[in-house]
Every structure is written in C-alpha cells, then in structure tokens.
KEKOL-66361 format. One record per residue (C-alpha): residue in one letter; chain; x, y, z. Coordinates in steps of 0.02 Angstrom, whole numbers, plus 32768, in hexadecimal, padded with zeros to 4 digits. Example, Ala and Ser with C-alpha at 12.3 -4.5 7.8 and 13.67 -1.06 7.14 Angstrom:
! KEKOL-66361
+--------+--------+------+------+------+
: residu : chaine :   px :   py :   pz :
+--------+--------+------+------+------+
:      A :      A : 8267 : 7F1F : 8186 :
:      S :      A : 82AC : 7FCB : 8165 :
+--------+--------+------+------+------+
END
This chain:
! KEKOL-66361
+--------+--------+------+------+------+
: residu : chaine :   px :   py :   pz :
+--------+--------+------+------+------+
:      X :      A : CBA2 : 0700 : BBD9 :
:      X :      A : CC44 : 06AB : BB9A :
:      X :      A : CC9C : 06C4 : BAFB :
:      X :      A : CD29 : 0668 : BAB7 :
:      X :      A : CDD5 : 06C9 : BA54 :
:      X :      A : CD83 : 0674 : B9B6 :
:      X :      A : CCDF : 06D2 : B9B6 :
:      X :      A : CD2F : 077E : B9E3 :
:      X :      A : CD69 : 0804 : B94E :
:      X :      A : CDB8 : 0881 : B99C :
:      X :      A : CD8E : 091E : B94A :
:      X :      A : CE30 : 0953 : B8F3 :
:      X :      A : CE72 : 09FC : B913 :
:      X :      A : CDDB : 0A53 : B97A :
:      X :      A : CDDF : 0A69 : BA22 :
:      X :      A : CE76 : 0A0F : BA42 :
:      X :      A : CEDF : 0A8D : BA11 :
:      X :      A : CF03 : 0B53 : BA43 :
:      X :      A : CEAA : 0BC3 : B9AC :
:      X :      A : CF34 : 0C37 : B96E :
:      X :      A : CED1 : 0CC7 : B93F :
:      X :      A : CF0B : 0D64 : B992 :
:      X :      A : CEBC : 0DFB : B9D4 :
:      X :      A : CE52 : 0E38 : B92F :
:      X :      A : CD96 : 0E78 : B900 :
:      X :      A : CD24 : 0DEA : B91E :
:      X :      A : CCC8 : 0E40 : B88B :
:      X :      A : CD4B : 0E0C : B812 :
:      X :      A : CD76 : 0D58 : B839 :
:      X :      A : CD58 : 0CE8 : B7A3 :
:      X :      A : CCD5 : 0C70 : B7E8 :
:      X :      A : CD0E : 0BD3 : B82C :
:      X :      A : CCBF : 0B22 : B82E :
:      X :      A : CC4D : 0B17 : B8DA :
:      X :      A : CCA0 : 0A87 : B91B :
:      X :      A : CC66 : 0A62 : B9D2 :
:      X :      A : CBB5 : 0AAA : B9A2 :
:      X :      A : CB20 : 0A3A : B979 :
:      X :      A : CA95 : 0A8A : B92C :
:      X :      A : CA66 : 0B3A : B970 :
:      X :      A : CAF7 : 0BAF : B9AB :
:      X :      A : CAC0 : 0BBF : BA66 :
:      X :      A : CB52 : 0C29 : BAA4 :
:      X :      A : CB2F : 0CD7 : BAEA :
:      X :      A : CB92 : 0D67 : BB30 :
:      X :      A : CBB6 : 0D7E : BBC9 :
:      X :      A : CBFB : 0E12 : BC3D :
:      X :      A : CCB4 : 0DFC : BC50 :
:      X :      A : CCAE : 0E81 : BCD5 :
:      X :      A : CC1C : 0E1D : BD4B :
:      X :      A : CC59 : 0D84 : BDB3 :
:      X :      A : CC7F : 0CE3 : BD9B :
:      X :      A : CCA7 : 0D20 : BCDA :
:      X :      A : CD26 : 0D9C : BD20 :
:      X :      A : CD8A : 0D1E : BD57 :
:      X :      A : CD86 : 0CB0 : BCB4 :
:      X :      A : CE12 : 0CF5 : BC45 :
:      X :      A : CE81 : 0CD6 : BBAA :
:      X :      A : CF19 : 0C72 : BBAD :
:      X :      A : CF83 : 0CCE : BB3C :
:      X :      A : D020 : 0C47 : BAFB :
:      X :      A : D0AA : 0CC8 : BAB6 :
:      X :      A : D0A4 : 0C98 : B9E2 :
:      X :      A : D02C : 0C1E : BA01 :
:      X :      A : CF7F : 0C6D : BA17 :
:      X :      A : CEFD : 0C4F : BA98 :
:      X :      A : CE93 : 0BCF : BB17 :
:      X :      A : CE22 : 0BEE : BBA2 :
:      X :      A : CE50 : 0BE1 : BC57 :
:      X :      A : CDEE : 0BF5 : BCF4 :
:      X :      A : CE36 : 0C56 : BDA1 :
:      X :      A : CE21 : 0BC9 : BE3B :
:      X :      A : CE8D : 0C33 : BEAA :
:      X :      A : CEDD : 0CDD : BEA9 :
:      X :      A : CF7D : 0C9A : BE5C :
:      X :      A : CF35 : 0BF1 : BE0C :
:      X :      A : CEED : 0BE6 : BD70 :
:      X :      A : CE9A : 0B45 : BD23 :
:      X :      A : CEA9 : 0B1C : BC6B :
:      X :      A : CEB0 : 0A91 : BBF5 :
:      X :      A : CF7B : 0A3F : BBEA :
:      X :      A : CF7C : 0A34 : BB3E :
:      X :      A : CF7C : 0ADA : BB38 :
:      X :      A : D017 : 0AEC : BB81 :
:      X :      A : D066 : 0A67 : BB1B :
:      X :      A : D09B : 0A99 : BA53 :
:      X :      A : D08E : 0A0D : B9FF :
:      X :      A : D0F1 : 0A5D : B969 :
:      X :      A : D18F : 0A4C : B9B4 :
:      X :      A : D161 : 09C1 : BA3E :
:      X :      A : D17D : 0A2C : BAE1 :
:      X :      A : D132 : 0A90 : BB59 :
:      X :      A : D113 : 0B38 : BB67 :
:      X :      A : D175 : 0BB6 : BBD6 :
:      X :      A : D110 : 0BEC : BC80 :
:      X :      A : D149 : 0CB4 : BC5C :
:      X :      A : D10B : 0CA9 : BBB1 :
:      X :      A : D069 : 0C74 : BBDA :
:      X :      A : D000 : 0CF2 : BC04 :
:      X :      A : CF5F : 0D03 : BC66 :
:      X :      A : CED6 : 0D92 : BC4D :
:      X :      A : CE3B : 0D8C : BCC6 :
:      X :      A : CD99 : 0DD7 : BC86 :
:      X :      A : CDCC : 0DF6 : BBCF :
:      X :      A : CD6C : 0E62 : BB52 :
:      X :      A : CDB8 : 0EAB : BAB8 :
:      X :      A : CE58 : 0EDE : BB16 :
:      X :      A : CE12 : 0F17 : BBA6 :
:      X :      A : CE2D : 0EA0 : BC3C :
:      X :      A : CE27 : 0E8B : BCFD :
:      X :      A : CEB9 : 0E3D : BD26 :
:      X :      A : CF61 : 0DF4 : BCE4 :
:      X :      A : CFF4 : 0D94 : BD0B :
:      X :      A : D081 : 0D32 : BCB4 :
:      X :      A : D08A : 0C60 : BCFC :
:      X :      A : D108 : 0C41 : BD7D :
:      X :      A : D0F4 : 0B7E : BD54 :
:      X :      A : D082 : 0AFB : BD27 :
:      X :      A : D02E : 0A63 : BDAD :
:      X :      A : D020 : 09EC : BD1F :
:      X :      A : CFA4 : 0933 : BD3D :
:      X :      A : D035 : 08C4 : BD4D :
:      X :      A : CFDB : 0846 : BCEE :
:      X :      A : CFBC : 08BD : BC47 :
:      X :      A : D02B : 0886 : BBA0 :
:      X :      A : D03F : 0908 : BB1F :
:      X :      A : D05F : 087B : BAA7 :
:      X :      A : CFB5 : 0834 : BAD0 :
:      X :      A : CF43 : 08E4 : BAE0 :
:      X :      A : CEDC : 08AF : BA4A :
:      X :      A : CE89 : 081A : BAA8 :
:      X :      A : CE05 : 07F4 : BB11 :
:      X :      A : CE88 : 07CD : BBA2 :
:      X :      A : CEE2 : 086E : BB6E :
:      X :      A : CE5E : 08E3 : BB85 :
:      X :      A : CE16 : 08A2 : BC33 :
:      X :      A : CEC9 : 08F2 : BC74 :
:      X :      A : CECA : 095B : BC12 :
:      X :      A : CEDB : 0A0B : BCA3 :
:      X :      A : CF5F : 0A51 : BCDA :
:      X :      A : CF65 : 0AFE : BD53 :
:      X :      A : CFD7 : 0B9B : BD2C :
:      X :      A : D016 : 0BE1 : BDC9 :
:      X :      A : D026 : 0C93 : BDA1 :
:      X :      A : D0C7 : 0CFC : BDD0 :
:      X :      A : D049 : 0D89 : BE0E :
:      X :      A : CF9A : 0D5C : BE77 :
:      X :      A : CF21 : 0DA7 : BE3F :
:      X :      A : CE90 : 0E22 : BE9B :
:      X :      A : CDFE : 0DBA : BE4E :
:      X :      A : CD8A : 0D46 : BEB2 :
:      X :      A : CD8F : 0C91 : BE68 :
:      X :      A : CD27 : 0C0B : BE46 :
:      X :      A : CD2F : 0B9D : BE9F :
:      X :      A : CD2C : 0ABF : BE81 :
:      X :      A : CC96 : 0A60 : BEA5 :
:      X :      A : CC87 : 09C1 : BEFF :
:      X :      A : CC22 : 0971 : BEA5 :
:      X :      A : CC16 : 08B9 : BE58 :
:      X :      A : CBBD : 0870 : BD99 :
:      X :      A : CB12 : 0856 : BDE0 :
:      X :      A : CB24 : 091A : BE30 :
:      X :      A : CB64 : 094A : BD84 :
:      X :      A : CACB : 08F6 : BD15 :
:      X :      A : CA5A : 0943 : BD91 :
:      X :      A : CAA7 : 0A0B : BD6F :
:      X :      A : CA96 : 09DF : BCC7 :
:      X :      A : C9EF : 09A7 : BCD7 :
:      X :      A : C9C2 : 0A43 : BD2E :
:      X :      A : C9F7 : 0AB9 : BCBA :
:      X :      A : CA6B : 0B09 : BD34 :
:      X :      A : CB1D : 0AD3 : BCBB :
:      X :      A : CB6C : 0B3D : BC5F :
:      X :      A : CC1E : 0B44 : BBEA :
:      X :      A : CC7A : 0BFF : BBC8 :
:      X :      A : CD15 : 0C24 : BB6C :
:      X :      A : CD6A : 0C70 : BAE2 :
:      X :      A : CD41 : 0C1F : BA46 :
:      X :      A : CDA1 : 0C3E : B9B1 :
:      X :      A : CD1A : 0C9C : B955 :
:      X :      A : CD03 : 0D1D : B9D8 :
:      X :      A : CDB7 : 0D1C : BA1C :
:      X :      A : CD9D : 0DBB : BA7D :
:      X :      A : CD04 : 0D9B : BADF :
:      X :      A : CCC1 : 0D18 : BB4B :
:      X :      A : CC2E : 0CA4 : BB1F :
:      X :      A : CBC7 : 0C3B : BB7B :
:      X :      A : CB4A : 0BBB : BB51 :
:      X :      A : CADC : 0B94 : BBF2 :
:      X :      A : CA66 : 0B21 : BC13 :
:      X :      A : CADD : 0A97 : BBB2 :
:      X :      A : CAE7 : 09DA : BBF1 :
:      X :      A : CB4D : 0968 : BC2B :
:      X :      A : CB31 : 08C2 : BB9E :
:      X :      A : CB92 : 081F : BBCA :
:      X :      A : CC2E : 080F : BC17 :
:      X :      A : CCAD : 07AB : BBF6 :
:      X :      A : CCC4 : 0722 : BC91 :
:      X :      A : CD66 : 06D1 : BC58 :
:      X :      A : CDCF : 0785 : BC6D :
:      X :      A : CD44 : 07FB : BCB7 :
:      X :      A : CD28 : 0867 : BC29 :
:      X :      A : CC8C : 08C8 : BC26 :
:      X :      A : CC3F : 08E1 : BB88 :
:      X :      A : CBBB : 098D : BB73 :
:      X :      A : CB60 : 09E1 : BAF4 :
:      X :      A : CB9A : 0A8F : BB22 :
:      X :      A : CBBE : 0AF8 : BA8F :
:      X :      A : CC77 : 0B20 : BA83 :
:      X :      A : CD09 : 0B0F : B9E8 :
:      X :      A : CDD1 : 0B5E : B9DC :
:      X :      A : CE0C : 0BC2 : BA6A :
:      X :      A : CD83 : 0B7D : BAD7 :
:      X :      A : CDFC : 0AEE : BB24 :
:      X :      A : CE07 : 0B12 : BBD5 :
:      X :      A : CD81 : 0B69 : BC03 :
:      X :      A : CD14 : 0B47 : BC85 :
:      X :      A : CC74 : 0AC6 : BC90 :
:      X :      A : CC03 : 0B1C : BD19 :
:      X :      A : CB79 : 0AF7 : BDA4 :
:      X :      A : CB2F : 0B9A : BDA8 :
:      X :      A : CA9A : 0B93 : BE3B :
:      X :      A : CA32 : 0C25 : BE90 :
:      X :      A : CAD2 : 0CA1 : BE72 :
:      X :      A : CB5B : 0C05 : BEAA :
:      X :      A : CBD1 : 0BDE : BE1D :
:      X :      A : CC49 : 0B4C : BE2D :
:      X :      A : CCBC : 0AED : BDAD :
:      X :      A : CC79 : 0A3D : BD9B :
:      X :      A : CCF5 : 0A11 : BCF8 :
:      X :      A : CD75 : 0A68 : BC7A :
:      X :      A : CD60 : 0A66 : BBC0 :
:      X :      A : CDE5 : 09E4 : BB66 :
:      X :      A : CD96 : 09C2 : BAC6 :
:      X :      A : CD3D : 096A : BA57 :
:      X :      A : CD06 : 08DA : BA10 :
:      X :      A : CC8D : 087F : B994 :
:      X :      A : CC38 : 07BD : B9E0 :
:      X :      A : CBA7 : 0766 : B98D :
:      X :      A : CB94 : 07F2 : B8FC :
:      X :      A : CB71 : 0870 : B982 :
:      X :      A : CBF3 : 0902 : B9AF :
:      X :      A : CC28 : 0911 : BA72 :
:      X :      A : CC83 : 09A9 : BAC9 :
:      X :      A : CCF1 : 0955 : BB4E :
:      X :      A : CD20 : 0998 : BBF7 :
:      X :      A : CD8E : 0966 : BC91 :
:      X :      A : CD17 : 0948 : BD22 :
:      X :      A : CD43 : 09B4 : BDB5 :
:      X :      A : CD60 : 090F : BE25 :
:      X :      A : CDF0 : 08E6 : BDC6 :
:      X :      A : CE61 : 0980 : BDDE :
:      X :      A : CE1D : 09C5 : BE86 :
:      X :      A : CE88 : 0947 : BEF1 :
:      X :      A : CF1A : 098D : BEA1 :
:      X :      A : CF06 : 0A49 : BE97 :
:      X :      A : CEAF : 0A5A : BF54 :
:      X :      A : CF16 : 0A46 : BFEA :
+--------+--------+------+------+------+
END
C-alpha cells in the first residue's frame, strides 16, 4: 500500500522519542496515555532470564532516560538512532554514556557494557526523524566497549511477502521497555505486520508498544527459532487508523553483516 507525506500524522511525542522516567515502582507511575495501543492491552511478561529476552536490554542515555535495544553480536547491539540523538540540544549522544543492560528486571540484569561507538545508516537525518523517510533509517548499532557472554539474536533473511506471511501465522512478536513498566520487559505476540510503506520501506504493525519501546525488537519466533525481522521506530496515524512503524530487517542487514 502507498501513502503520500499529506495523509501521514505523525504521532507527536510517542515513540519517537527516549521516555525519561528512571528506575522507580511501576506501582506508582501516574498513568500515561496508551499511545501505540489499539483497543485491548495485549502485552505480557516475559522471563528476562530465558533466551532470546536475555539478550534484549535497556539502553540507558546518561540524563536522558531509556529505549530498547536488541544484542546481534557479543559486542553489537541494535537500537533505534534517534535514540542516540538529543534533540534538545541538536547533537548526538556520547558512546561511553550510553549504556547497555542485557536481560533487565528491576535492577537485576545479565549483562552490561558502556558503547565504544555508534554504525549509524548513512542515509538517516536527525532533522528529518519525524517522517515517514526518517523512520525507515531510522537504526543505528552501539558497539559496546565490553562483549558481552550472551548468545544473540540473530537477523533474518527474509523479504515483505515472508514478513506478511509470519504475521499471518501468528508467529510475530514486538518486546521492549515501555515507559509504563520501565523495569520489565513486555511482549505482545502474535501481532501483525499491516501495510508497508513502498516509497521508503517502512513497515507498519499493530504490535502493542508506546515510550521507551523504540528500539526494540520485531520478532519471527518459530518452533523455538527466534530471529529479528524489523526494529521498532515509531509511530504514526494514516486514514484515521493508528500504525506502529518498524525498520524492516532488509534494510540494515547489508550494513551491519560482513
């Protein structure tokens, strides 16, 4: 399906943008607005301490809160870019101040290491992150300063019609850490893969996800086989309807594997 920038609202603040809630009792949040959730909440725990969710982690920005990021190699870790970038003073973050923490649950954790530097899409604009072109390169991958003991997940080959056909099956799934339970993972399986957009090969999904989610991981999950078939990027709202967005894995792969 094609859209054109005039029938796209991108959803303002959501997704797009690292939550900046801290570590703190998921009990006492003030409730926030459900953004990235249609009707029913369909997200469920899962165990941080299991694979492939012990290698899905936090990415912790020093002063600037949280995303999601996903481990694709002992000492590579996949996230959104605009993470990275702060958009309040128009520059990127530091590598050593951004922090990765595999398998995190209420301060415990499996792993963690400071960046050593970022592999950035050269074709991704800060200045443009809140569009439709924005978000399709919208990934970038922390190489961390220490590797990590964890086994990763690893990227899919995989093209649209393979992607509409996981969907179809049931076997996709989204995980992260959403900004109303900052300190455990969520996952909503079972989620599909809706339209995509052909013009910058965006995919759009109705996988339950809001703040802090950005990064994480969309995933084929098939008779105990987990791979990463897209990363979360965002949001948007087309024809009245409300889309999360995600990078397809065929867009990135080229770059990050040898």
């Amino acid at each position: 399906m094609t859209f054109t920038t005039a029938r796209i609202v991108l959803l303002a603040l959501p997704i797009l943008l690292a939550a900046s809630f801290a570590a703190a009792d998921t009990k006492k949040l003030p409730p926030l607005p459900k953004i990235g959730i249609e009707g029913k909440d369909d997200r469920t725990r899962v165990d941080s301490t299991t694979w492939p969710w012990i290698a899905v982690g936090r990415i912790n920005l020093e002063g600037r809160g949280h995303c999601t990021g996903t481990l694709i190699a002992p000492d590579q870790v996949l996230t959104a870019a605009h993470c990275i970038y702060n958009a309040t003073d128009g520059r990127w973050g530091i590598p050593m101040e951004t922090h990765f923490v595999a398998g995190y649950d209420r301060g415990n954790f499996a792993g963690h290491s400071r960046g050593k530097r970022f592999i950035f899409d050269p074709a991704y604009d800060p200045k443009q992150r809140l569009t439709v072109r924005g978000m399709a390169h919208d990934w970038v991958v922390v190489e961390l300063e220490t590797p990590l003991n964890i086994k990763p997940i690893l990227l899919a080959q995989i093209d649209w019609p393979g992607l509409q056909k996981i969907g179809a099956a049931g076997e996709m799934s989204n995980a992260g850490y959403s900004s109303d339970w900052p300190e455990i993972i969520m996952r909503h399986a079972g989620c599909q893969a809706e339209k995509i957009v052909i013009e910058t090969d965006l995919v759009l999904h109705n996988c339950d996800q809001t703040f802090g989610a950005s990064g994480g991981p969309l995933l084929r999950t098939h008779n105990g086989a987990v791979e990463i078939v897209g990363l979360q990027s965002g949001g948007l709202t087309a024809n009245g309807q409300t889309y999360g967005t995600a990078v397809p894995v065929w867009t990135f792969r080229p770059s990050v594997l040898p």
